[in-house]
N, C-alpha and C positions, 0 to 999 in steps of 0.2 A: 629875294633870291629864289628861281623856281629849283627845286629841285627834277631830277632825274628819277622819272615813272618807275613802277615793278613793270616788267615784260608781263607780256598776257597769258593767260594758261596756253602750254603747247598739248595741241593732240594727243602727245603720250599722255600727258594728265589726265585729262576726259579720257580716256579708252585704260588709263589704272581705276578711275571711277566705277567705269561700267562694270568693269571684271569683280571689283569688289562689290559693286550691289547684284550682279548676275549670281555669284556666292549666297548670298540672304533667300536670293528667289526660289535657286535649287534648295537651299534647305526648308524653304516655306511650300515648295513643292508649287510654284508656279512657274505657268507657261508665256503668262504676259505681263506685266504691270503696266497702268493708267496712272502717269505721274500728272498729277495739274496743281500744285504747292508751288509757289511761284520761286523759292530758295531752289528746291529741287530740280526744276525744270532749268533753270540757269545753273548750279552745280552738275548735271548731268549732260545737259543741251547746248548752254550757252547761249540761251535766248529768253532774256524777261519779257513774255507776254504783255497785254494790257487787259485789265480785266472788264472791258463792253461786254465782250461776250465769251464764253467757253472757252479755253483752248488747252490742248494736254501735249503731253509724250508718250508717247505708246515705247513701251522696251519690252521684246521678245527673248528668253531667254537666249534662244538662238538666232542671228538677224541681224538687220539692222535698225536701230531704232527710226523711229519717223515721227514727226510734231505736226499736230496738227493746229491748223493756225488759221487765223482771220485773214484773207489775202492785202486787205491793209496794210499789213503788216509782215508780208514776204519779205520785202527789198532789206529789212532792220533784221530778217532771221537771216538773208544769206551774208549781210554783213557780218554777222556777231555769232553765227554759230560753227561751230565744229562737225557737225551733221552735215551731209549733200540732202538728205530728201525732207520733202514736207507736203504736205497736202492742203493747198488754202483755199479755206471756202470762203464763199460770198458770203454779206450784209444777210441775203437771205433766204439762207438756208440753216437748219439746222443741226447743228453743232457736233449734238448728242452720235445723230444718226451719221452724221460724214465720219466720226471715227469708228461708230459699229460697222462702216462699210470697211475701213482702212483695215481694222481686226479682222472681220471675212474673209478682204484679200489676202490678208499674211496668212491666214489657214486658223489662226487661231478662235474663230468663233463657236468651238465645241469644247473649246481649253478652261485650264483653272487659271482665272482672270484675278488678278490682286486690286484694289483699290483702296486709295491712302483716305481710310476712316477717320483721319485727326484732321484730314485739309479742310482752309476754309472756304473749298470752292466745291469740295464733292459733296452738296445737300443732299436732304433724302429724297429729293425728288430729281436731281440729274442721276444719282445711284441705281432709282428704279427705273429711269429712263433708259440706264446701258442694260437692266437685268428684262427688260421688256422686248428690245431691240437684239439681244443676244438671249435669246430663251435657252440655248441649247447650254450655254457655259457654265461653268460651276466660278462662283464668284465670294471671294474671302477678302479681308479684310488686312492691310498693309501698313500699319499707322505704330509710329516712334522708328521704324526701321532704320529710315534714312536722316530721320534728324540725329540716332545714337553713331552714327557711323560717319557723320557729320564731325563728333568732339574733337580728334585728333588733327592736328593741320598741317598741313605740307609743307615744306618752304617755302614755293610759290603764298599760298597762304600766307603762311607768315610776313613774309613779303609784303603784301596787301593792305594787311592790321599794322605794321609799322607805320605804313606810308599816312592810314586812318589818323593815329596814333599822330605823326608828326601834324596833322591838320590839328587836331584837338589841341596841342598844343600851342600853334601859333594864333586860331582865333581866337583861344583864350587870354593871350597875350593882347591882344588887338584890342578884343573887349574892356581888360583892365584898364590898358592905357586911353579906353575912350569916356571909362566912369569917373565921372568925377561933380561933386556937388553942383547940382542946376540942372544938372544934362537928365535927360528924358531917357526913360529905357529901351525907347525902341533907336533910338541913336546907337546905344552899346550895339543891340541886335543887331545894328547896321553894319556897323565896325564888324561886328563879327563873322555876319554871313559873306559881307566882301571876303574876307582872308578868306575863309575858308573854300570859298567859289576860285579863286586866285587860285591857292595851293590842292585845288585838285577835286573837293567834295563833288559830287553827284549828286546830290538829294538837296530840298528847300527845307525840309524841318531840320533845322542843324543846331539847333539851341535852344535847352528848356531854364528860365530864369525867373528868377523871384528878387525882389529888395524891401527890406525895411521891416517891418510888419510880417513880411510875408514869405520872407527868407526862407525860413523851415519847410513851405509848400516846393518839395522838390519838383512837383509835379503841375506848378503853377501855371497861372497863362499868361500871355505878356498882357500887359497895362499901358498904360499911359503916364505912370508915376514918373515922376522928378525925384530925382536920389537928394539926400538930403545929408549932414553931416552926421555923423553918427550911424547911418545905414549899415547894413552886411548886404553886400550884392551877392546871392547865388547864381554861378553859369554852371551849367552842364553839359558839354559837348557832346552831339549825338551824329556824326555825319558819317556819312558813304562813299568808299571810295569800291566803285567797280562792284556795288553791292556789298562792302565789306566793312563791322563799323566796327569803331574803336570809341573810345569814350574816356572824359575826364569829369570830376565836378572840382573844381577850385571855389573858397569864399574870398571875398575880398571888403576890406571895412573902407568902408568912405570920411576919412579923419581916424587917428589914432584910434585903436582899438582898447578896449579896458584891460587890466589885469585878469580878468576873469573869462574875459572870451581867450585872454591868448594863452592862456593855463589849458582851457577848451581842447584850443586847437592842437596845443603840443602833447596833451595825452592821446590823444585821438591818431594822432601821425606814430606815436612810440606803441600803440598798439598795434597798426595796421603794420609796422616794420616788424612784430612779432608772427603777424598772420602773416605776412609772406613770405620770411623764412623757413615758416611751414609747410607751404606748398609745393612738396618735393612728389615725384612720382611714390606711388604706396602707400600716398599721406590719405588718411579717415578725413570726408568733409568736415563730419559734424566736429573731427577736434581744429579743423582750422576754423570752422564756425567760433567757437566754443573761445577763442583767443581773443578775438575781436568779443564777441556778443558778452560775456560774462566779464570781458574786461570793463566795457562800457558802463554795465548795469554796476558792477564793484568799485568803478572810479563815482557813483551818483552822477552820472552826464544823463540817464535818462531813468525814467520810472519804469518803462516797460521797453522793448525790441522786438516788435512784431515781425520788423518785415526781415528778406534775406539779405546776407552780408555780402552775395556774389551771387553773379550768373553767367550764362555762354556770352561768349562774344565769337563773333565769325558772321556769316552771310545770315542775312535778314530781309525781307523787303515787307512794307505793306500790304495786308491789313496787322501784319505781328510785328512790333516794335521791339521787344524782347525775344529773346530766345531764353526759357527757364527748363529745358531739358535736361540742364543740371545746376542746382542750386545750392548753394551755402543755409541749411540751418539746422537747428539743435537737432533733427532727425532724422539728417540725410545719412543714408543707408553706402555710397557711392564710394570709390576711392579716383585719386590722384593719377591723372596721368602726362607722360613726357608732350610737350607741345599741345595739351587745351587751352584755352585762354578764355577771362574771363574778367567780368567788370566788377573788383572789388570796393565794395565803398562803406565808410564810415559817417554815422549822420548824429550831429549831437548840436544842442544849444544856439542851433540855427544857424550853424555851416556843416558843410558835408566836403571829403577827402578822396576824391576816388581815383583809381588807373586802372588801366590795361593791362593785364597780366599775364605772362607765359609762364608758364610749369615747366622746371627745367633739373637738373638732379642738382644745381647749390640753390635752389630756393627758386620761391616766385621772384622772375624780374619784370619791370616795369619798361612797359612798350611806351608809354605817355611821363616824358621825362621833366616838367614843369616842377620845380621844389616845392613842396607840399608847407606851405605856410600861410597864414594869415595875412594876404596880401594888401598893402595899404598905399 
């Protein structure tokens, strides 16, 4: 059954955006910011770049913004952006210097010029190419700004991570019913990336998965293995819908499961239903941390808990698969707030438990609605 899309961000959205990051600039005391973070530029612009060569957003405190772009790739900006202007250069010309010209013309090339120090496209040598090209500028430095102002989500948003949310759960479902003893793993993966291509995903990495042996590598790579009886299949759904991802990890045993994986699996689900009762706005990370993590270690499901118990979820693209702007663990510093959402997950004895989670004032609720069990 196809489901019915979220509508697309309307212009008032993008222009509550700007105002809210135009807010950050005046208090950072800039005149322009060079946004080129491929999350941002699409949260701000509405157009995911390609990364061949260069391309940014120029936003003037006062103004209009303007992208500059590869002209390859005009026809897909005036499709998909909310912006009229853009400046597209040629294969070959350079990059750097067509937006030192674009900032000239807005007036801004004697201005205090922001540049996002965390991205991973502003090197130090495109950095000293605009401070070369713009001698006269004073130039500082913009980085965590837009990812913290990021956290909170809109409804539109929210909207988006549902629709995510409902992927993950149905190629999940797809996969289950395609594992079954004999079958090869990239068959499941098959199974899987069809649904998920069906009901909506955007992205080709949509599934990270392990079996038998290898269950516990959450971060596995696909194989060639033949699932066998007695297997635990780990899937983790990681897809995009409109650049927006949502995530599940479900395990699944291949032939009945032992008393002691299913022991496993039901402390693990009775804890995570403590950790997200917690997650109310106001709530201290480290003590929803602190539910989960010390739960695990006190039930003996693991020797040690290195990694974190949650992270962001919201707009993401390549080369960052994560977003850890704010994370679950014994020393986060951060508190809770109404409408973040985030990927909580439980990993023990070689399956892992995870959902989608909105912050909301009766508890964390679950965007990724698949019942959390030992699937067999």
């Amino acid at each position: 059954m196809q489901e019915s899309l979220p509508s697309a961000f309307t212009r008032d959205e993008y222009a509550a955006r700007l105002v809210a990051l135009r807010q950050r600039m005046a208090t950072a005391e800039l005149d322009l910011l060079v946004i080129d973070q491929f999350e941002h530029m699409v949260y701000f612009g509405g157009h995911l770049p390609t990364a061949a060569m260069y391309q940014c957003l120029l936003v003037p405190l006062v103004g209009d913004p303007v992208m500059v772009i590869r002209a390859l790739d005009a026809q897909v900006f005036h499709e998909t952006s909310w912006l009229e202007t853009c400046v597209a250069f040629g294969d070959a010309a350079d990059p750097i210097a067509i937006a030192a010209a674009e900032i000239q013309r807005m007036g801004q090339a004697g201005g205090r010029i922001g540049l996002e120090g965390d991205s991973h496209f502003m090197t130090l040598d495109r950095a000293e190419a605009f401070r070369t090209a713009l001698a006269g500028a004073r130039f500082t430095t913009f980085s965590r700004q837009m990812w913290e102002m990021r956290q909170v989500k809109s409804p539109a948003e929210l909207d988006h991570l549902r629709h995510a949310a409902l992927i993950c759960d149905r190629a999940t479902l797809a996969g289950f019913a395609a594992a079954q003893a004999g079958v090869n793993e990239r068959e499941v993966t098959a199974a899987i990336t069809a649904e998920a291509l069906r009901t909506g995903a955007d992205n080709t990495r949509l599934v990270l998965m392990a079996s038998g042996p290898r269950s516990a590598a959450l971060h596995g790579a696909l194989g060639h293995r033949v699932l066998a009886p007695g297997d635990l299949l780990h899937v983790e759904m990681v897809p995009h819908f409109r650049g927006y991802t949502s995530r599940i990890m479900r395990p699944k045993s291949i032939g009945a499961p032992d008393d002691d994986q299913l022991r496993i699996a039901e402390t693990m689900v009775a804890l995570q239903d403590a950790q997200y009762a917690a997650m109310t706005p106001g709530a201290a990370a480290a003590d929803v941390d602190r539910i989960l993590r010390e739960g695990i270690l006190s039930a003996g499901l693991r020797d040690e808990y290195t990694n974190v118990t949650g992270y962001t979820l919201g707009l993401v693209y390549i080369p960052r698969t994560s977003d850890f702007t704010r994370v679950f663990q014994a020393d986060s510093t951060w508190t809770l707030e109404e409408n973040m959402v985030f990927h909580m997950y439980a990993w023990a004895g070689g399956m892992a438990f995870s959902d989608t989670v909105v912050v909301t004032p009766e508890g964390g609720q679950r965007m990724t609605r698949l019942p959390r069990i030992l699937t067999q």
